[in-house]
C-alpha positions in Angstrom: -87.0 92.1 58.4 -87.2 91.5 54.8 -87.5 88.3 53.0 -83.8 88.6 51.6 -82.3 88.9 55.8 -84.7 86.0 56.8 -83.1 83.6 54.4 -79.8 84.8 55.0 -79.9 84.5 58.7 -81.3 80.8 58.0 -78.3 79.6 55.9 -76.2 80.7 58.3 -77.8 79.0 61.2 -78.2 76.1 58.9 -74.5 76.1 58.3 -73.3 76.6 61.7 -75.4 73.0 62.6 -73.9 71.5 60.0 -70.2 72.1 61.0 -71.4 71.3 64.5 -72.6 68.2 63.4 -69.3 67.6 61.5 -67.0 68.2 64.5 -68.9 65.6 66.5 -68.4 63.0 63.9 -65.0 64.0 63.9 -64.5 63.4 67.4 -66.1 60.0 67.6 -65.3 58.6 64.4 -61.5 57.9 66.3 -60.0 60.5 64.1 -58.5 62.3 67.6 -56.3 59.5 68.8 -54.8 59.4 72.4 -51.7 58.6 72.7 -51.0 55.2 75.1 -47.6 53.9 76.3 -47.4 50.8 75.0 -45.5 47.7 77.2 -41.8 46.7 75.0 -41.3 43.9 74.2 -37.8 42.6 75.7 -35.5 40.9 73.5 -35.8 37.0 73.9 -33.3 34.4 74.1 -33.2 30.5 72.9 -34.8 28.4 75.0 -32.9 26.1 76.9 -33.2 22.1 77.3 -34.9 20.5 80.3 -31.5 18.9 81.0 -30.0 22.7 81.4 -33.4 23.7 83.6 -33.0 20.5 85.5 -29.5 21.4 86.2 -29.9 24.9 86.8 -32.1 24.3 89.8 -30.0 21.1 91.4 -26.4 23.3 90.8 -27.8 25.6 93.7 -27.1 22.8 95.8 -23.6 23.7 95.7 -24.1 25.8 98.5 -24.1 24.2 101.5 -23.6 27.0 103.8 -24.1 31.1 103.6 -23.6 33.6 106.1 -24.9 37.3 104.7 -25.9 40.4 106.5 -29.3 41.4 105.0 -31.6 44.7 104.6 -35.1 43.2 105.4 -38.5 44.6 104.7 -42.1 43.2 105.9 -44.9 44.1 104.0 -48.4 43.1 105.8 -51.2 42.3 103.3 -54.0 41.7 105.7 -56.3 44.0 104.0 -54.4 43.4 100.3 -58.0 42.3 99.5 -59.4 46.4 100.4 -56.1 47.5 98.0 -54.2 48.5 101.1 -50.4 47.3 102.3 -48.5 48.3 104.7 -45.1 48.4 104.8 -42.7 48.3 107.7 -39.2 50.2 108.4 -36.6 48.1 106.8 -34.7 46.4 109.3 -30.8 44.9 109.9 -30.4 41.0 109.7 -27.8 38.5 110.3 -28.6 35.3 108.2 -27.1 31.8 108.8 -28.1 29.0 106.4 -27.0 25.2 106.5 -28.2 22.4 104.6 -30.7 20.4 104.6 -33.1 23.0 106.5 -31.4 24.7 109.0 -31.4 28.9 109.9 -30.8 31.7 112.2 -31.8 35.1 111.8 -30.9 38.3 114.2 -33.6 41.0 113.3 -32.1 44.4 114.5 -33.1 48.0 114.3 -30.7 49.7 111.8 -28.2 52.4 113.3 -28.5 51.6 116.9 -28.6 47.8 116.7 -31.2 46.9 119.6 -32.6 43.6 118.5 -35.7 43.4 117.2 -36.3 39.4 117.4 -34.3 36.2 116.9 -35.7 32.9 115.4 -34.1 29.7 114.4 -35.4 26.3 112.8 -34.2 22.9 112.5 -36.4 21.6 109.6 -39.0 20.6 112.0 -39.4 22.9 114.7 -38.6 26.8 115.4 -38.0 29.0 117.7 -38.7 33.3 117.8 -37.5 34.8 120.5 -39.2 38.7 120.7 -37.6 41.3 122.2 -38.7 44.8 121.0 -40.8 46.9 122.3 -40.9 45.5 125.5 -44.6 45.3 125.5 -44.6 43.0 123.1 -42.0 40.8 124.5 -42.2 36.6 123.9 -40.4 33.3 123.6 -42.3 31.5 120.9 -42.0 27.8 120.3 -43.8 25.6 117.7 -43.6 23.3 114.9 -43.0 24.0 111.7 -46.1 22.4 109.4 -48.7 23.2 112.2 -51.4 26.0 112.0 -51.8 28.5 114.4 -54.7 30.4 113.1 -57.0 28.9 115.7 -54.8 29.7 118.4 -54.5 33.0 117.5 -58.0 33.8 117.4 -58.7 31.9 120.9 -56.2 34.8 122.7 -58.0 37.6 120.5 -60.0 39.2 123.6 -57.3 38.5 126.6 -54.4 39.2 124.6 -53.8 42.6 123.7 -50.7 41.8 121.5 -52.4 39.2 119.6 -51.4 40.9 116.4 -47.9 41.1 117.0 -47.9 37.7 117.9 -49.3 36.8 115.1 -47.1 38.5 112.2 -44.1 37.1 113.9 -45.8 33.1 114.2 -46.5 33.7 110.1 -43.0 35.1 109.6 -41.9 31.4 110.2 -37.9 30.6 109.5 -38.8 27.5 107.5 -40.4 29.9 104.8 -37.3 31.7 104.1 -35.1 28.5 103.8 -37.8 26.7 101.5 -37.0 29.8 99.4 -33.4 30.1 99.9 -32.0 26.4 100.5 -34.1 25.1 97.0 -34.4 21.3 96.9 -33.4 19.4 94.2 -35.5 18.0 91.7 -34.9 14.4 92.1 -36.2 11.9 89.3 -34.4 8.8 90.7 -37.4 7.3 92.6 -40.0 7.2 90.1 -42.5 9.8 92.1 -41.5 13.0 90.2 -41.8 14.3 86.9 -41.8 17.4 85.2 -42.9 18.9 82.1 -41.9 22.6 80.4 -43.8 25.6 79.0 -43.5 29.2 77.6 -45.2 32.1 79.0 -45.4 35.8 78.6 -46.1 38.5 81.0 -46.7 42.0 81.3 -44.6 43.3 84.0 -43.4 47.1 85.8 -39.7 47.7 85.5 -37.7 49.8 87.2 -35.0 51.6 85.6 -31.9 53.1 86.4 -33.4 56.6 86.3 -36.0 55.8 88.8 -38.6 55.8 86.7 -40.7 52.8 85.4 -41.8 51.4 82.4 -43.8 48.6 81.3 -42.3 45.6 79.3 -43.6 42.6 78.1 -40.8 39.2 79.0 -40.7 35.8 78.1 -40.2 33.2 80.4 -39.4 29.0 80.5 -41.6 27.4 82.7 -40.5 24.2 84.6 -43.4 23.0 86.6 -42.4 19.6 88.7 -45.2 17.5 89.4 -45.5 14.7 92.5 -47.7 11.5 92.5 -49.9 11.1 95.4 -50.7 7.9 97.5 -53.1 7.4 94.9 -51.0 7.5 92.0 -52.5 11.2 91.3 -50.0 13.3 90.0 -49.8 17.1 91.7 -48.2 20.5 91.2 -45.2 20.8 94.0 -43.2 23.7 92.4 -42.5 26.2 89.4 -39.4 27.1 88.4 -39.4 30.6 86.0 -36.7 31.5 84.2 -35.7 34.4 82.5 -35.6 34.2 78.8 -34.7 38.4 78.5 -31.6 37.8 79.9 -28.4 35.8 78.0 -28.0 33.4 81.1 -31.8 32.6 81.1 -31.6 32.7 85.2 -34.0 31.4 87.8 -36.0 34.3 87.9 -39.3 32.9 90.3 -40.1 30.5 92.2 -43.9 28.8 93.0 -44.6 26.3 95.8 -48.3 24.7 95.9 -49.8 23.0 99.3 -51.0 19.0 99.2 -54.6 20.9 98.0 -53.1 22.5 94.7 -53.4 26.1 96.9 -50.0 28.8 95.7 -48.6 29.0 99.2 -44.8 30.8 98.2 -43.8 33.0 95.8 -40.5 34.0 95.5 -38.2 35.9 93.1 -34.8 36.4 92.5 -32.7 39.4 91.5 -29.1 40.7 90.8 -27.4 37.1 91.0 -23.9 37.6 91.9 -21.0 35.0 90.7 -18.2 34.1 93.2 -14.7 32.3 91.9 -15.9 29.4 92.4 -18.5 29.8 89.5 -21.3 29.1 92.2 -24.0 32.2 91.8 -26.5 33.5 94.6 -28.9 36.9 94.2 -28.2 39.7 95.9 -32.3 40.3 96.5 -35.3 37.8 97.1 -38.5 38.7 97.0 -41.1 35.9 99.6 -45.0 36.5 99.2 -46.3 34.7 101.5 -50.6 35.4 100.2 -52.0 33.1 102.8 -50.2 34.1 105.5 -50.6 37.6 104.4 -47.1 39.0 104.9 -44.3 39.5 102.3 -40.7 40.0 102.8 -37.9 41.3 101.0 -34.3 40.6 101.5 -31.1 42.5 100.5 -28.3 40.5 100.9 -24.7 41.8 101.3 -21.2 40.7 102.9 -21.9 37.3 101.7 -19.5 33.9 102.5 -20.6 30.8 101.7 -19.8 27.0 102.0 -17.8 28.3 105.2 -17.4 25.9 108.7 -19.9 26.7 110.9 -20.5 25.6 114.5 -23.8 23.9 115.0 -24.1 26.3 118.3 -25.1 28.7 115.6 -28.7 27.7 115.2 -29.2 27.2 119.0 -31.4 29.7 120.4 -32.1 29.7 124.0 -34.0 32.1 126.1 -31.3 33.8 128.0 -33.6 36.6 128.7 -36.1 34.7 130.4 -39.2 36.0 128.4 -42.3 34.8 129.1 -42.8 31.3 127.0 -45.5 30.5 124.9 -45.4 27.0 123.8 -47.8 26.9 120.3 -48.6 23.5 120.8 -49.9 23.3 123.9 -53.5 24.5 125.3 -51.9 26.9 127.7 -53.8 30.4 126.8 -51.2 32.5 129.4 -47.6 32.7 129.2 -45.4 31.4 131.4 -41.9 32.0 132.2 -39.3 29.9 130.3 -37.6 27.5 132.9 -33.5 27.9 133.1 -31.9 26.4 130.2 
């Protein structure tokens, strides 16, 4: 090889390393972009007074009664923590609602209408009456602030069904009518107050299409605040509402336990106006995080502020299922004396 090829063949390698060395630069100096969806950024509204929040949340009171038939859906989030839920088969419901706390809901299997279970609650106490599958089959009676977890675990290696006993007990009525039946915010006595913020949050939107997108909305927060034996003033709900929309609607929902803890969540969707200028949503949305569970409910054939007899919420165990009395210390069930 002469001396002439021997330099030639050098330039050449040294210019291949240098437009190998350029490309690299050129691929980490940000000059090749990837493209990222972005979240939008909803138009926003003017906010509203605290009068108009105030009065927001209190005009729901309006409704005394409702009757609906309802689409529901239970999600379990035992093992939320692992990134797994699991969601049930949507079932039929019959809701019943009266004021102050009262409620009865039939819980059927869509299409052939066997009934799944029936629970009512008077404020105070509830009742769950279980009746498919058969194996499975209970009259549960307890009270409505107690805790069961305890209970639960004692019949973990004698009761087979423990589990299913167990989502239903969480599933208690007096959840669903904290979320439906709101109570107002009353600043008479002295022992509430309130206070209002803005917030912002990145949320997944569905749209008509089926698809989703990410968007960005602005809400009014009223958080309502209750002073303690001690004169300590605590967190007893959040009221979100919706400044992306022109009526600025109750959009969520927070209630916190006597420690501070977020106990319910609860959204609201697709409110729907009746003639009487009262509105109710057509979905709610209950996360119950504790109790692990959440529930969804679809409401339709809606009629509210209608008569109804108080043998509504009376739910006796015609069926004689075997009894299980939450409050007592009796580990096996019994069978429920004639009513």
């Amino acid at each position: 090889m002469s001396f002439v090829e021997d330099n030639q063949i050098k330039a050449l390698l040294k210019t291949v390393a240098l437009l190998l060395l350029l490309f690299s630069i050129f691929l980490t100096s940000g000059c090749v972009k990837t493209v990222k969806s972005t979240a939008v950024n909803l138009k926003t509204y003017d906010r509203l007074p605290a009068s108009s929040l105030l009065e927001k949340v209190n005009s729901l009171q309006s409704i005394n009664t409702l009757t609906a038939n309802a689409s529901i859906r239970v999600t379990d989030l035992k093992l939320s923590e692992q990134g797994k839920i699991e969601p049930y088969h949507p079932a039929d419901g019959l809701i019943v609602l009266q004021r102050p706390e009262q409620i009865r809901m039939l819980i059927r299997v869509p299409v052939i209408k066997q009934n799944i279970a029936d629970m009512t609650s008077d404020g105070e106490q509830f009742k769950i009456a279980i009746y498919y599958p058969d194996e499975y089959k209970q009259f549960l009676v307890g009270t409505n602030n107690s805790n069961y977890e305890d209970r639960l675990e004692q019949w973990k290696n004698d009761n087979p069904d423990k589990q299913k006993i167990s989502s239903f007990v969480k599933i208690r009525p007096h959840h669903i009518t904290e979320a439906l039946l709101l109570k107002t915010v009353d600043l008479a006595d002295g022992q509430i107050s309130y206070f209002i913020s803005d917030t912002k949050q990145e949320e997944e939107e569905f749209l008509a299409n089926g698809k989703t997108r990410r968007v960005v909305r602005n809400y009014q927060v009223l958080h309502v605040l209750e002073k303690s034996e001690g004169q300590e003033l605590k967190l007893q709900r959040q009221f979100w509402f919706d400044r992306t929309q022109p009526s600025i609607p109750l959009a969520k929902a927070l209630f916190f336990g006597a420690n501070g803890s977020l106990t319910s969540e609860v959204s609201y969707k697709r409110y729907q106006k009746y003639e009487d200028g009262t509105v109710w949503p057509q979905i709610v949305e209950l996360t119950r995080a504790q109790d692990r569970y959440s529930l969804e409910l679809t409401f339709s054939n809606i009629t509210h502020n209608n008569e109804i007899n108080k043998r509504a919420f009376v739910l006796e165990n015609d069926q004689k299922l075997p009894l299980r009395d939450l409050d007592t210390r009796q580990q096996t069930p019994r069978t429920s004396p004639d009513q």
